[in-house]
mmCIF entry with sequence, helices, sheets and N, C-alpha, C, O atoms, coordinates in Angstrom:
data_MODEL
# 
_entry.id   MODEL 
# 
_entity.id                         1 
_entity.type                       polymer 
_entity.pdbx_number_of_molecules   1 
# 
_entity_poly.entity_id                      1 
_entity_poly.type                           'polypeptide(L)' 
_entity_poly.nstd_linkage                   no 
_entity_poly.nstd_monomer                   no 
_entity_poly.pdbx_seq_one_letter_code       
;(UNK)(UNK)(UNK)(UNK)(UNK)(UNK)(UNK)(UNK)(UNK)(UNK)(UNK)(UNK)(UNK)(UNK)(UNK)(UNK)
(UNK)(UNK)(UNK)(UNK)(UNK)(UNK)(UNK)(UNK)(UNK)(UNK)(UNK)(UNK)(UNK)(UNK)(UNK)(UNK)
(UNK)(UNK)(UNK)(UNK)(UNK)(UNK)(UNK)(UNK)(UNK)(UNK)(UNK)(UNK)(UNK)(UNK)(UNK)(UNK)
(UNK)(UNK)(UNK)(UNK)(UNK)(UNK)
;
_entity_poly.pdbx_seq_one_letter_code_can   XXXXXXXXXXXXXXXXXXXXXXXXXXXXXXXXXXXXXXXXXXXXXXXXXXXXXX 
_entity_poly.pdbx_strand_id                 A 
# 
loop_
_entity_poly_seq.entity_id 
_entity_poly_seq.num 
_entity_poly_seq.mon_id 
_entity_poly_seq.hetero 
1 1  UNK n 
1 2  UNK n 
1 3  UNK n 
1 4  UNK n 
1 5  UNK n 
1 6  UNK n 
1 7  UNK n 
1 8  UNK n 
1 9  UNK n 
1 10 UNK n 
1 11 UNK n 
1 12 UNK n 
1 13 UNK n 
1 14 UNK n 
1 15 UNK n 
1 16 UNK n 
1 17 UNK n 
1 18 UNK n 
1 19 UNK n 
1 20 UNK n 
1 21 UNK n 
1 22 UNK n 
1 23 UNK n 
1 24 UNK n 
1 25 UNK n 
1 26 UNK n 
1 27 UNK n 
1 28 UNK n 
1 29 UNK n 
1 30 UNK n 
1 31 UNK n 
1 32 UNK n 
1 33 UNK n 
1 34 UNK n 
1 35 UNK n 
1 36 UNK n 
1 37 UNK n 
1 38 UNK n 
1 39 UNK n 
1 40 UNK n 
1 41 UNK n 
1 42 UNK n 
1 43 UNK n 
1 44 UNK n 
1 45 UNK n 
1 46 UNK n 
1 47 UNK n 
1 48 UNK n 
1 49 UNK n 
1 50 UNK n 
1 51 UNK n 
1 52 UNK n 
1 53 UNK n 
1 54 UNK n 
# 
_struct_asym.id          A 
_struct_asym.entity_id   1 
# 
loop_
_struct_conf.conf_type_id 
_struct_conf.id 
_struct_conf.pdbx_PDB_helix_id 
_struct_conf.beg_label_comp_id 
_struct_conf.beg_label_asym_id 
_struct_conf.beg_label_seq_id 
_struct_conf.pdbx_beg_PDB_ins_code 
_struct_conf.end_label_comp_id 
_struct_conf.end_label_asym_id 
_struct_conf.end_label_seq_id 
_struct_conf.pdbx_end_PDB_ins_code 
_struct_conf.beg_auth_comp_id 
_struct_conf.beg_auth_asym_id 
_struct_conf.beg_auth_seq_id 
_struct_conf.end_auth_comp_id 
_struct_conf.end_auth_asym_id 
_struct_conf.end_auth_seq_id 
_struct_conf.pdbx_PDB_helix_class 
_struct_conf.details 
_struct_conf.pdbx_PDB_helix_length 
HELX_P HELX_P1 AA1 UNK A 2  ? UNK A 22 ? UNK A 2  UNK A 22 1 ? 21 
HELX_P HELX_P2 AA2 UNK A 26 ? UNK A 28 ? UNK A 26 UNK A 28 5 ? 3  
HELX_P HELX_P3 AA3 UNK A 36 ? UNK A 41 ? UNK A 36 UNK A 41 1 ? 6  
# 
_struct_conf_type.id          HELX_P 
_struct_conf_type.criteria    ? 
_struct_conf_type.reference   ? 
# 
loop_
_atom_site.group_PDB 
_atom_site.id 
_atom_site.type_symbol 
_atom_site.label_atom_id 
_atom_site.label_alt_id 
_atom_site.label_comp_id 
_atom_site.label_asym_id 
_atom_site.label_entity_id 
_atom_site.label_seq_id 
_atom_site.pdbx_PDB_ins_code 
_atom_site.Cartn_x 
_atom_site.Cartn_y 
_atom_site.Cartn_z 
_atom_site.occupancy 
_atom_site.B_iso_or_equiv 
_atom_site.pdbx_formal_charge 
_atom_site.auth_seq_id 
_atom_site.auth_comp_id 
_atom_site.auth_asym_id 
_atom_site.auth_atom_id 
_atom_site.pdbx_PDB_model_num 
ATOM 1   N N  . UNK A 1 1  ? 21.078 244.359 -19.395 1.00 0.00 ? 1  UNK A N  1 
ATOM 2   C CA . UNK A 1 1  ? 19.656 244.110 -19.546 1.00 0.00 ? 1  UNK A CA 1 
ATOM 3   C C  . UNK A 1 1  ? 19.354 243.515 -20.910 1.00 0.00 ? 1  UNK A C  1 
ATOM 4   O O  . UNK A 1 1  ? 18.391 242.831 -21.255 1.00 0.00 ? 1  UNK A O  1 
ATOM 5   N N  . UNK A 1 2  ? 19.904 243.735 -21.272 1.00 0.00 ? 2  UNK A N  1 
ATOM 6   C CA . UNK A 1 2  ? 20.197 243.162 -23.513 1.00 0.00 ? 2  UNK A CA 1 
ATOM 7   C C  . UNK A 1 2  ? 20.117 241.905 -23.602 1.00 0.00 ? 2  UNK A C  1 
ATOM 8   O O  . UNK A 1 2  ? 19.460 241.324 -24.465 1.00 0.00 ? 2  UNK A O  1 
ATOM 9   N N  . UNK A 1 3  ? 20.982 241.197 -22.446 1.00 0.00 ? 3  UNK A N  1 
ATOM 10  C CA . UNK A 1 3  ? 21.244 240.054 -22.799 1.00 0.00 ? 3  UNK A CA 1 
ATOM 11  C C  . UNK A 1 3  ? 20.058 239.225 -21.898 1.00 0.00 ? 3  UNK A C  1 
ATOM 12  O O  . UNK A 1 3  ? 19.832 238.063 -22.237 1.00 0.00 ? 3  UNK A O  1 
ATOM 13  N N  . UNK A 1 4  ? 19.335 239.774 -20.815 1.00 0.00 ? 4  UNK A N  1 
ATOM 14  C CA . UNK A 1 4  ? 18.584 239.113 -20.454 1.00 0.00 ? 4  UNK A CA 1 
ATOM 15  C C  . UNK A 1 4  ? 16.978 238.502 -21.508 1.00 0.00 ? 4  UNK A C  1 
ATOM 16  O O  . UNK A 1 4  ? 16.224 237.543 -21.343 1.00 0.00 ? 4  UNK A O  1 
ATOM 17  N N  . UNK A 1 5  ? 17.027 239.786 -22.719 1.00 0.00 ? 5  UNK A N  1 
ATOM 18  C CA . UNK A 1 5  ? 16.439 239.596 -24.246 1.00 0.00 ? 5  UNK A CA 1 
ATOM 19  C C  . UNK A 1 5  ? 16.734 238.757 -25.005 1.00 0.00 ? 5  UNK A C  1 
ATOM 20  O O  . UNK A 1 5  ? 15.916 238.243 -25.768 1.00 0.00 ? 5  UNK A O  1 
ATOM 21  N N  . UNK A 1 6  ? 17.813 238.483 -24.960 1.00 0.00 ? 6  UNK A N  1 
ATOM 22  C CA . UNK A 1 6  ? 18.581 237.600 -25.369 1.00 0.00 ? 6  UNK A CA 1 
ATOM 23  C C  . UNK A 1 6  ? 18.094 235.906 -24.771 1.00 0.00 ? 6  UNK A C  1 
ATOM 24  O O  . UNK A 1 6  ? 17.580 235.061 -25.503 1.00 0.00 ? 6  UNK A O  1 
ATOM 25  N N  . UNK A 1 7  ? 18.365 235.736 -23.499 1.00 0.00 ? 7  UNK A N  1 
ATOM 26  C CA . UNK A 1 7  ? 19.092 234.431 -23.027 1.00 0.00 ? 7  UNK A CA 1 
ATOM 27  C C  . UNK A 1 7  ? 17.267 233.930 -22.846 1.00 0.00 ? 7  UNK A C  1 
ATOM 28  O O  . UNK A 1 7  ? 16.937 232.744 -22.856 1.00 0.00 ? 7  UNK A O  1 
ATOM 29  N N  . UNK A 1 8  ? 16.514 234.788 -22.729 1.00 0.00 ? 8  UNK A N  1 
ATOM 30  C CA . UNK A 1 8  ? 15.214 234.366 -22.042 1.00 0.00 ? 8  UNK A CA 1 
ATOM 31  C C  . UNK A 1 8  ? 14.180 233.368 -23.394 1.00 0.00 ? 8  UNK A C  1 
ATOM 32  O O  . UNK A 1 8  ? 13.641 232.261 -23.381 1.00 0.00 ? 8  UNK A O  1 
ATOM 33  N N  . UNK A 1 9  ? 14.306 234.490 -24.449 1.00 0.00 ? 9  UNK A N  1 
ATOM 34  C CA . UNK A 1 9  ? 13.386 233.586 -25.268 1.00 0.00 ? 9  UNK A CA 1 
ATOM 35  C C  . UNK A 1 9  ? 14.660 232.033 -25.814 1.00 0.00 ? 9  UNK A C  1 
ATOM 36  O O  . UNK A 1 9  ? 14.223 230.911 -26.068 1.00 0.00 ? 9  UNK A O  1 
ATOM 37  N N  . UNK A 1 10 ? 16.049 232.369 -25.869 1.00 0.00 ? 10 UNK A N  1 
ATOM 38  C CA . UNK A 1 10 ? 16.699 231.050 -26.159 1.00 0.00 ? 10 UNK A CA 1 
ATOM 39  C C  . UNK A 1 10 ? 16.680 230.043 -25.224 1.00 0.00 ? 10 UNK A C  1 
ATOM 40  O O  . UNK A 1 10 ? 17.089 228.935 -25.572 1.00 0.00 ? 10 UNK A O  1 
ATOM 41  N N  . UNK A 1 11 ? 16.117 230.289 -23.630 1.00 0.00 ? 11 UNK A N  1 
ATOM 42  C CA . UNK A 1 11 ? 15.973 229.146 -23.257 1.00 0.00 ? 11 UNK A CA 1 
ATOM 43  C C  . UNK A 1 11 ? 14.300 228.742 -23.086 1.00 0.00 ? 11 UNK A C  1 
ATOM 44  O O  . UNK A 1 11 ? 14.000 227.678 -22.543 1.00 0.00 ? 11 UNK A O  1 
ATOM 45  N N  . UNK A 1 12 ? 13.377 229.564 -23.532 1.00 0.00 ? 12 UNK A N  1 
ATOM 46  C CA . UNK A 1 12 ? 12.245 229.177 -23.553 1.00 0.00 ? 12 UNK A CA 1 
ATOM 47  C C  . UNK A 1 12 ? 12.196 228.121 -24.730 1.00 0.00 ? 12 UNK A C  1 
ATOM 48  O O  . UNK A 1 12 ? 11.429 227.163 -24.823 1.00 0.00 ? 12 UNK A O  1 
ATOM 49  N N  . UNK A 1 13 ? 13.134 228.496 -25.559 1.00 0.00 ? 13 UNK A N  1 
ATOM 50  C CA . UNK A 1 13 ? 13.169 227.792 -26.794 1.00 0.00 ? 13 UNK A CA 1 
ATOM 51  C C  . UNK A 1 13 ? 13.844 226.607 -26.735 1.00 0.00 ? 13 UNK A C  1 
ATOM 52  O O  . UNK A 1 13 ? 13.382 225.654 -27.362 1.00 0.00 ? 13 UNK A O  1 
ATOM 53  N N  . UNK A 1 14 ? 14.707 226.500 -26.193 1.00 0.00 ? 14 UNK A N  1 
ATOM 54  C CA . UNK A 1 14 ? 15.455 225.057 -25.867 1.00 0.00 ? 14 UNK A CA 1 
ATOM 55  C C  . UNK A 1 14 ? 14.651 224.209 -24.770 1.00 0.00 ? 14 UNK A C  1 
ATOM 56  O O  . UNK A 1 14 ? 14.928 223.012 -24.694 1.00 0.00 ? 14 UNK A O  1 
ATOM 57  N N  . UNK A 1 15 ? 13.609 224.774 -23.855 1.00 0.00 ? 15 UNK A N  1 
ATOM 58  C CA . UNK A 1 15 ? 12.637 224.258 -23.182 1.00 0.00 ? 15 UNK A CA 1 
ATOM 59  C C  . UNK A 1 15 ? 11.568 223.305 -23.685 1.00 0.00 ? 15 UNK A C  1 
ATOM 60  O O  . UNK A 1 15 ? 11.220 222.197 -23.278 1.00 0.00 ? 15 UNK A O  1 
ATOM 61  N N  . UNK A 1 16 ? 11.075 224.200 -24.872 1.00 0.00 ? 16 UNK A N  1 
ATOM 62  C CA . UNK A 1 16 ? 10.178 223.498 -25.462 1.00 0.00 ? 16 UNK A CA 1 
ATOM 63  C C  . UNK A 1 16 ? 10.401 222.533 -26.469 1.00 0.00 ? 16 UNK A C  1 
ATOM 64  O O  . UNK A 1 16 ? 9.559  221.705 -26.818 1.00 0.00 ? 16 UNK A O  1 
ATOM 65  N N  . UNK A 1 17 ? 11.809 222.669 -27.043 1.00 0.00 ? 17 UNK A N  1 
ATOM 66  C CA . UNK A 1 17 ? 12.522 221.830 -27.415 1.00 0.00 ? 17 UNK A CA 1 
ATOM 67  C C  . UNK A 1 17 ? 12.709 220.627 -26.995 1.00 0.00 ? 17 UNK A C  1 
ATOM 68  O O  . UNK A 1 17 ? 12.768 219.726 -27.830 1.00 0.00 ? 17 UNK A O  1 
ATOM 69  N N  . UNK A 1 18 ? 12.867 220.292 -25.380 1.00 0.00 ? 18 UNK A N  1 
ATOM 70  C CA . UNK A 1 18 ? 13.034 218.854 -24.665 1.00 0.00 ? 18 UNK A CA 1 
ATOM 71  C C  . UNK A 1 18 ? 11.545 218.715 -24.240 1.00 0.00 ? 18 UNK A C  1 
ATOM 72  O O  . UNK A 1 18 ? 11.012 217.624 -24.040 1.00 0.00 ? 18 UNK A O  1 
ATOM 73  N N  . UNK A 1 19 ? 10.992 219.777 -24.134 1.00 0.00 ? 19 UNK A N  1 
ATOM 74  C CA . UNK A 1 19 ? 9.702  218.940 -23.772 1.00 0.00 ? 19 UNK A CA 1 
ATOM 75  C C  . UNK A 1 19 ? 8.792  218.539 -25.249 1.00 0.00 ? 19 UNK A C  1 
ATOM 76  O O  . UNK A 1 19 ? 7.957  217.637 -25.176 1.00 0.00 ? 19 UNK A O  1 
ATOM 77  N N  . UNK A 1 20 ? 8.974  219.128 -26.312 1.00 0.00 ? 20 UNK A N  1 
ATOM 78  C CA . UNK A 1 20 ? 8.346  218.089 -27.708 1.00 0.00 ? 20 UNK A CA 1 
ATOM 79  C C  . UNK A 1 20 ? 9.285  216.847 -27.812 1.00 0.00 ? 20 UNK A C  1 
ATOM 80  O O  . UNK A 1 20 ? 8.751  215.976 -28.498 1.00 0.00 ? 20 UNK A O  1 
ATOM 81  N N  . UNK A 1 21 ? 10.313 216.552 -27.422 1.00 0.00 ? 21 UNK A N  1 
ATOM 82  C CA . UNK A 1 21 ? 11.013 215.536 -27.676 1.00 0.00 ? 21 UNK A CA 1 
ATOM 83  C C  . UNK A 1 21 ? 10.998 214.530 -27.244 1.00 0.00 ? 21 UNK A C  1 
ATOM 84  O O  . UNK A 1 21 ? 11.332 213.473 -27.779 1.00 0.00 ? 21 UNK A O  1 
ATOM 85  N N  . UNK A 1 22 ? 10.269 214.874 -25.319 1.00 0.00 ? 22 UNK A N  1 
ATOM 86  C CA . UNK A 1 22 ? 10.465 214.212 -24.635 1.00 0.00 ? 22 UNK A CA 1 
ATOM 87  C C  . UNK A 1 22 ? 8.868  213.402 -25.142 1.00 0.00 ? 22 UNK A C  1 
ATOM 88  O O  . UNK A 1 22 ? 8.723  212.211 -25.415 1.00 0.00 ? 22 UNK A O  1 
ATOM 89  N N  . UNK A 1 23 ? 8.012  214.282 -25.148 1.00 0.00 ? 23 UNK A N  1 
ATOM 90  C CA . UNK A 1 23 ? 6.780  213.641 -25.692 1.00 0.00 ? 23 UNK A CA 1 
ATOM 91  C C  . UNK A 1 23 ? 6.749  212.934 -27.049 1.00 0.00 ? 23 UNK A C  1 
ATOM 92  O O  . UNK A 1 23 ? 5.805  212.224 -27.394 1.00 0.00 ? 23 UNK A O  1 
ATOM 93  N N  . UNK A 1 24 ? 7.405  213.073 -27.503 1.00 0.00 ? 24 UNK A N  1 
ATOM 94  C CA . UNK A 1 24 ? 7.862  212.305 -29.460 1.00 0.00 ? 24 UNK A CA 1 
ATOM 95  C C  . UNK A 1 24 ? 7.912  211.013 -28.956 1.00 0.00 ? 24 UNK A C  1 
ATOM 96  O O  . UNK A 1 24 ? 7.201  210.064 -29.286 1.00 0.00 ? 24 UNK A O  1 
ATOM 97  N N  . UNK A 1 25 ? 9.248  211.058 -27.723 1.00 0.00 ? 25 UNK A N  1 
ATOM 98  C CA . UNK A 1 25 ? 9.699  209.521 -27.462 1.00 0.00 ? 25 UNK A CA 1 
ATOM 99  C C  . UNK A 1 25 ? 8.594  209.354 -26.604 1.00 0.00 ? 25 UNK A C  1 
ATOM 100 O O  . UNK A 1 25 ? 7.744  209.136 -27.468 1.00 0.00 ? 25 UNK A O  1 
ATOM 101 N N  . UNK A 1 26 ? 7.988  209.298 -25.544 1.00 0.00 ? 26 UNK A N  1 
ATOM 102 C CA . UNK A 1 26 ? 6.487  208.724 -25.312 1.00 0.00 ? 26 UNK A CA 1 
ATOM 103 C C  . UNK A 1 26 ? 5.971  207.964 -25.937 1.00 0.00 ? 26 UNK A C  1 
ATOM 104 O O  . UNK A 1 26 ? 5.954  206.733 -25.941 1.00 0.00 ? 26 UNK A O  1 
ATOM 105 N N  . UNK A 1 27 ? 5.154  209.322 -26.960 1.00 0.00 ? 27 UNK A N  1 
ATOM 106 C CA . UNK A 1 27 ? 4.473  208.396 -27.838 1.00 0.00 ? 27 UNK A CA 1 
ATOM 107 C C  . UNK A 1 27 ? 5.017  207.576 -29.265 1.00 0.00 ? 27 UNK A C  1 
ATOM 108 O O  . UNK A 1 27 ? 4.175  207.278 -30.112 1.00 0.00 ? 27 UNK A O  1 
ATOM 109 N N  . UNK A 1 28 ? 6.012  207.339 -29.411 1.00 0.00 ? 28 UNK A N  1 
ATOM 110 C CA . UNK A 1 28 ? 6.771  206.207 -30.284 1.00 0.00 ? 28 UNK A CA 1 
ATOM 111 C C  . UNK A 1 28 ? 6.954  204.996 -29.666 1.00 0.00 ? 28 UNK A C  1 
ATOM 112 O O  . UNK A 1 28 ? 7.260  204.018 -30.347 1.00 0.00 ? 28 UNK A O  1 
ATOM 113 N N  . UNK A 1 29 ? 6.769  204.888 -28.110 1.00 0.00 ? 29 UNK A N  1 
ATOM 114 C CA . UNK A 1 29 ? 7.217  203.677 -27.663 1.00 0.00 ? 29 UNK A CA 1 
ATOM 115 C C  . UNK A 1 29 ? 8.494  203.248 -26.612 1.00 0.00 ? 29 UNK A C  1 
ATOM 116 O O  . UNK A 1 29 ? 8.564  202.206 -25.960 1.00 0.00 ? 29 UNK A O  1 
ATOM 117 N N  . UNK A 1 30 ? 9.533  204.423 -26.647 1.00 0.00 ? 30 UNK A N  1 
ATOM 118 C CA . UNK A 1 30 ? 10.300 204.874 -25.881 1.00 0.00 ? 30 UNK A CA 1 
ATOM 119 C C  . UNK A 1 30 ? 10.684 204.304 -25.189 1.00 0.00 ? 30 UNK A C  1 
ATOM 120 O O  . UNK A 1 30 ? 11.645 203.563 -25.395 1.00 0.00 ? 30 UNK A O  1 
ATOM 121 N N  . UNK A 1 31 ? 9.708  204.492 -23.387 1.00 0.00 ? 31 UNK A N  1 
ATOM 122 C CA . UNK A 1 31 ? 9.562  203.972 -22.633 1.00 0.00 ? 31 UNK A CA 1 
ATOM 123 C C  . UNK A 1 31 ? 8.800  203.014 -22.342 1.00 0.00 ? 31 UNK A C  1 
ATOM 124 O O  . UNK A 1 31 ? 8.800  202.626 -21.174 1.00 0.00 ? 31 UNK A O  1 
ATOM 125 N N  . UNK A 1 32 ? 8.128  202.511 -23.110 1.00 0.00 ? 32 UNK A N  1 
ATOM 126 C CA . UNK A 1 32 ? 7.502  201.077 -22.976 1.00 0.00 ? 32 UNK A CA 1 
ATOM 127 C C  . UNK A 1 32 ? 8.025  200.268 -22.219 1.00 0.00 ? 32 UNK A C  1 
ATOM 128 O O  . UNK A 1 32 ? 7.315  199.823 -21.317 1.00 0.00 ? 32 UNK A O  1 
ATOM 129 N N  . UNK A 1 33 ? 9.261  199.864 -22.313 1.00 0.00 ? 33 UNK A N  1 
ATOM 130 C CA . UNK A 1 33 ? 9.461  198.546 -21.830 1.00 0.00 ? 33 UNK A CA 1 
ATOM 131 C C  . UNK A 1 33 ? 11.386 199.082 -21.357 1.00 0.00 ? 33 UNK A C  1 
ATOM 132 O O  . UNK A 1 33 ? 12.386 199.094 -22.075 1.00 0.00 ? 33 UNK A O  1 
ATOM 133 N N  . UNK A 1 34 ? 11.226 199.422 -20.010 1.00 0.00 ? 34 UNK A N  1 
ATOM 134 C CA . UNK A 1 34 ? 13.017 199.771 -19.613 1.00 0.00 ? 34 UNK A CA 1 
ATOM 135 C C  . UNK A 1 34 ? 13.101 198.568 -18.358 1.00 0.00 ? 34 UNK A C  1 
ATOM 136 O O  . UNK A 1 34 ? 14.227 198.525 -17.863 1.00 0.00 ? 34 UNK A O  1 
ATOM 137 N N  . UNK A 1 35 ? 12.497 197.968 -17.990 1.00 0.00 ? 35 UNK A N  1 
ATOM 138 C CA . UNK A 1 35 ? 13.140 196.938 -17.716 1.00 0.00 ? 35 UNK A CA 1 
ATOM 139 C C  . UNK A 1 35 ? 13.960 195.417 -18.001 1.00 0.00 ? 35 UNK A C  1 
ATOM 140 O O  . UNK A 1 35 ? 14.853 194.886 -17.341 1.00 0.00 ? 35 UNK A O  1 
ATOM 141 N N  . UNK A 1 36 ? 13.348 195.012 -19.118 1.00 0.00 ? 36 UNK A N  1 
ATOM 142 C CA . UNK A 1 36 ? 14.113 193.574 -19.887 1.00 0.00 ? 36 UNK A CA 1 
ATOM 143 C C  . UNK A 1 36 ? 15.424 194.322 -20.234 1.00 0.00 ? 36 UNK A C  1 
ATOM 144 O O  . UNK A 1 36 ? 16.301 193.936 -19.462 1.00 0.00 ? 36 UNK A O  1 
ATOM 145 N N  . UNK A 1 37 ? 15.872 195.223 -21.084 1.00 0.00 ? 37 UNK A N  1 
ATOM 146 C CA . UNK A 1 37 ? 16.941 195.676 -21.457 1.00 0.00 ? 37 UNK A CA 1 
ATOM 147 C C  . UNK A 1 37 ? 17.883 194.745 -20.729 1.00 0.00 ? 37 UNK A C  1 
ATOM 148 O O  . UNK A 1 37 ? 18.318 193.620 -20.972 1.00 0.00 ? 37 UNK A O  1 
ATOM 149 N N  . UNK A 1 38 ? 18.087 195.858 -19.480 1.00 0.00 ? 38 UNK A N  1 
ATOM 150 C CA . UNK A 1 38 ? 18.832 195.572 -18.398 1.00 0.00 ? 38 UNK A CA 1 
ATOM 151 C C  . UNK A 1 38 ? 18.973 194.002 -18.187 1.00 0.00 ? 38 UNK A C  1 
ATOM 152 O O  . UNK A 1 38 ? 20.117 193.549 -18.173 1.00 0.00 ? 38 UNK A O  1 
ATOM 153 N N  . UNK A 1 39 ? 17.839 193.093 -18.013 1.00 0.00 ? 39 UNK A N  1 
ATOM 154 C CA . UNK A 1 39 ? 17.969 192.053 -17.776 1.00 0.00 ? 39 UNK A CA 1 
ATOM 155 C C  . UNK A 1 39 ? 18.592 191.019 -18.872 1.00 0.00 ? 39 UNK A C  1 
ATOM 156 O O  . UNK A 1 39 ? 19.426 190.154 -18.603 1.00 0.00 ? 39 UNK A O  1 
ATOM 157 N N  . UNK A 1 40 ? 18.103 191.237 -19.999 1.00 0.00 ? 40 UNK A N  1 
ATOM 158 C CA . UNK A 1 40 ? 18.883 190.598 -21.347 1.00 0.00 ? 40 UNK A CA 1 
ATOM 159 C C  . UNK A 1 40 ? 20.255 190.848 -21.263 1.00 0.00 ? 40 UNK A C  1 
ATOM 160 O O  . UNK A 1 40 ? 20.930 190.076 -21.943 1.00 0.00 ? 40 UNK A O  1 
ATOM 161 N N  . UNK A 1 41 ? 20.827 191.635 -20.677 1.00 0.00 ? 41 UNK A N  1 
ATOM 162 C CA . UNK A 1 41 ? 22.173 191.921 -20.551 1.00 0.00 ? 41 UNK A CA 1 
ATOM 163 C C  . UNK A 1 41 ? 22.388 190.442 -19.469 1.00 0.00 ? 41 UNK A C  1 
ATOM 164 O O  . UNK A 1 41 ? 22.926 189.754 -20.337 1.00 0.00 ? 41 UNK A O  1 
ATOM 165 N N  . UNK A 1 42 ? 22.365 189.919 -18.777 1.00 0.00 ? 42 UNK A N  1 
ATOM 166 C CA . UNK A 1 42 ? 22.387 189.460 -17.633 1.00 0.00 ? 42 UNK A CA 1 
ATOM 167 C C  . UNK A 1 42 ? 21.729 187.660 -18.279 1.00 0.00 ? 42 UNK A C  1 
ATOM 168 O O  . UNK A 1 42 ? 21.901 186.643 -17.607 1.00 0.00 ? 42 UNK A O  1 
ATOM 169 N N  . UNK A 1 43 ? 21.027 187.661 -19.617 1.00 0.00 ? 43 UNK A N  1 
ATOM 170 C CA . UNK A 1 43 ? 20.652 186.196 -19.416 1.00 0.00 ? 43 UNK A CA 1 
ATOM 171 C C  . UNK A 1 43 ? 20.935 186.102 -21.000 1.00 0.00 ? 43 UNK A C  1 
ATOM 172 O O  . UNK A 1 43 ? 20.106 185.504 -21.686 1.00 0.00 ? 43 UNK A O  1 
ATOM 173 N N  . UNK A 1 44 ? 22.342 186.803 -21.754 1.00 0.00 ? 44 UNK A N  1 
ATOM 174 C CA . UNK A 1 44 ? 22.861 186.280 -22.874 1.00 0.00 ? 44 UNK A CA 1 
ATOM 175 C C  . UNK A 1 44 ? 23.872 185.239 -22.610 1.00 0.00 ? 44 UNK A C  1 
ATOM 176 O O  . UNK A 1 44 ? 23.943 184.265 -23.360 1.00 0.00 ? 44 UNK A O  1 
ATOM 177 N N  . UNK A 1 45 ? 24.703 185.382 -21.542 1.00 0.00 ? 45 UNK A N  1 
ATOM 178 C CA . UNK A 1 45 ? 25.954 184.441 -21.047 1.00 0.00 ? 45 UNK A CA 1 
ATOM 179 C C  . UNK A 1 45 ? 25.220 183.065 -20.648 1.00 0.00 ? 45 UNK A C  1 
ATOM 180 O O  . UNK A 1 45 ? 25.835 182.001 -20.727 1.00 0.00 ? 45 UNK A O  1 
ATOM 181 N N  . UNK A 1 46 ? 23.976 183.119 -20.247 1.00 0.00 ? 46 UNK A N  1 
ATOM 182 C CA . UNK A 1 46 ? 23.531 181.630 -20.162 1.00 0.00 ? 46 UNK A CA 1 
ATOM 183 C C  . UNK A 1 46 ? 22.479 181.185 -21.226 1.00 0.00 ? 46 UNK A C  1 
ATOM 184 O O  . UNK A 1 46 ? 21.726 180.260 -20.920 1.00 0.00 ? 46 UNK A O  1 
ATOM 185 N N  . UNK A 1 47 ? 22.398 181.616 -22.125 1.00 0.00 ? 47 UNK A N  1 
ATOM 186 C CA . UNK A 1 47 ? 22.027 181.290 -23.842 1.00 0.00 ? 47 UNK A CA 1 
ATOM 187 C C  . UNK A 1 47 ? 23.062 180.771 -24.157 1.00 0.00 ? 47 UNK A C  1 
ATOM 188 O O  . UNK A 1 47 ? 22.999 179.555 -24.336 1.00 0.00 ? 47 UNK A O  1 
ATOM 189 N N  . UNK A 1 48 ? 24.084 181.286 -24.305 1.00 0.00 ? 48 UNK A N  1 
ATOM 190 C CA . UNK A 1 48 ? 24.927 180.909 -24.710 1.00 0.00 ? 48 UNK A CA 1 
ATOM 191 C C  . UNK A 1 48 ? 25.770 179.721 -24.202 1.00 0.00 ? 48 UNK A C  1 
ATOM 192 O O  . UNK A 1 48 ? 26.577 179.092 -24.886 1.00 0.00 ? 48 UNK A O  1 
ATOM 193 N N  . UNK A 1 49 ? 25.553 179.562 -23.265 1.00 0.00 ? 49 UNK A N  1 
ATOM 194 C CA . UNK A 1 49 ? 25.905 177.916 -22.380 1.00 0.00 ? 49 UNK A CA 1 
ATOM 195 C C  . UNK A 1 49 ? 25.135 176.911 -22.476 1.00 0.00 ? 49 UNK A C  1 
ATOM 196 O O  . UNK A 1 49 ? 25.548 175.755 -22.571 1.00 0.00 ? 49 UNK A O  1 
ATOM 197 N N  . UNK A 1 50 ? 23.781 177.289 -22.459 1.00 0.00 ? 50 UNK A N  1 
ATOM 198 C CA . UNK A 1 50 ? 22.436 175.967 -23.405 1.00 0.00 ? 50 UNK A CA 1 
ATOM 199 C C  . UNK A 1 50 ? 22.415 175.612 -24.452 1.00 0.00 ? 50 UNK A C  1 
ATOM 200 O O  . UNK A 1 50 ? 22.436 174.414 -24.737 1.00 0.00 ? 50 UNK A O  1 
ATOM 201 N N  . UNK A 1 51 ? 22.357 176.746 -25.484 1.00 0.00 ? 51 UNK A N  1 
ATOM 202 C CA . UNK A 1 51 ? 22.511 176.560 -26.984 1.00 0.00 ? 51 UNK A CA 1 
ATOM 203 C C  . UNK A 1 51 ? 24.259 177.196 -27.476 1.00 0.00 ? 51 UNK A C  1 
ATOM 204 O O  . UNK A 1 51 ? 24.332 178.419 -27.595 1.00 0.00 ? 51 UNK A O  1 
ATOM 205 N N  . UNK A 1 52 ? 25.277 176.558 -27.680 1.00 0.00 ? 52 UNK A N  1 
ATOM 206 C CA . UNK A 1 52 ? 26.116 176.662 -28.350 1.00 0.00 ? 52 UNK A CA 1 
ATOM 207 C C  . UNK A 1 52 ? 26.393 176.892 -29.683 1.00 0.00 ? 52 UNK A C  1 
ATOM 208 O O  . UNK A 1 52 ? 26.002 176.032 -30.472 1.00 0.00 ? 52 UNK A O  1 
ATOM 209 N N  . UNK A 1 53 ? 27.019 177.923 -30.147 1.00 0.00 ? 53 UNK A N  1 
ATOM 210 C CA . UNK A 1 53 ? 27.091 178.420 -31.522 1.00 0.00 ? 53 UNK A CA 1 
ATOM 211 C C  . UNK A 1 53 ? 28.144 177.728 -31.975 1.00 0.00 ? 53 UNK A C  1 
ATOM 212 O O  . UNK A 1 53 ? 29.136 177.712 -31.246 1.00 0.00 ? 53 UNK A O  1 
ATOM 213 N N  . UNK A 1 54 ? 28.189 177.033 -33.203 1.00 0.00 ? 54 UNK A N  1 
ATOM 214 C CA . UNK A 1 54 ? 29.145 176.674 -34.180 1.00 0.00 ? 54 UNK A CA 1 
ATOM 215 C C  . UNK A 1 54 ? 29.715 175.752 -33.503 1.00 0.00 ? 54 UNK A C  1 
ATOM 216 O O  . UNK A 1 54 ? 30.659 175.125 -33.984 1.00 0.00 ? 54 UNK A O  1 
# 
């Protein structure tokens, strides 16, 4: 029963832990924008075939 004293407030605490964090990154901007990422991956190889470096 000790340890249920134990484990309960450490995961209330690691709870509120991801949920201030998760709201930090929110409001910083975070998730703004998760689609181009992905796509910039996908349209550097043909930059690089239009404009040639060096």
């Amino acid at each position: 029963m000790t340890i249920i004293s134990m484990l309960l407030p450490l995961a209330l605490l690691l709870a509120t832990g991801f949920i201030l964090g998760f709201i930090w990154a929110v409001r910083n901007g975070q998730w703004d924008d998760v689609d181009t990422p992905p796509q910039r991956i996908l349209m550097d190889d043909l930059d690089s075939e239009i404009h040639p470096r060096g």
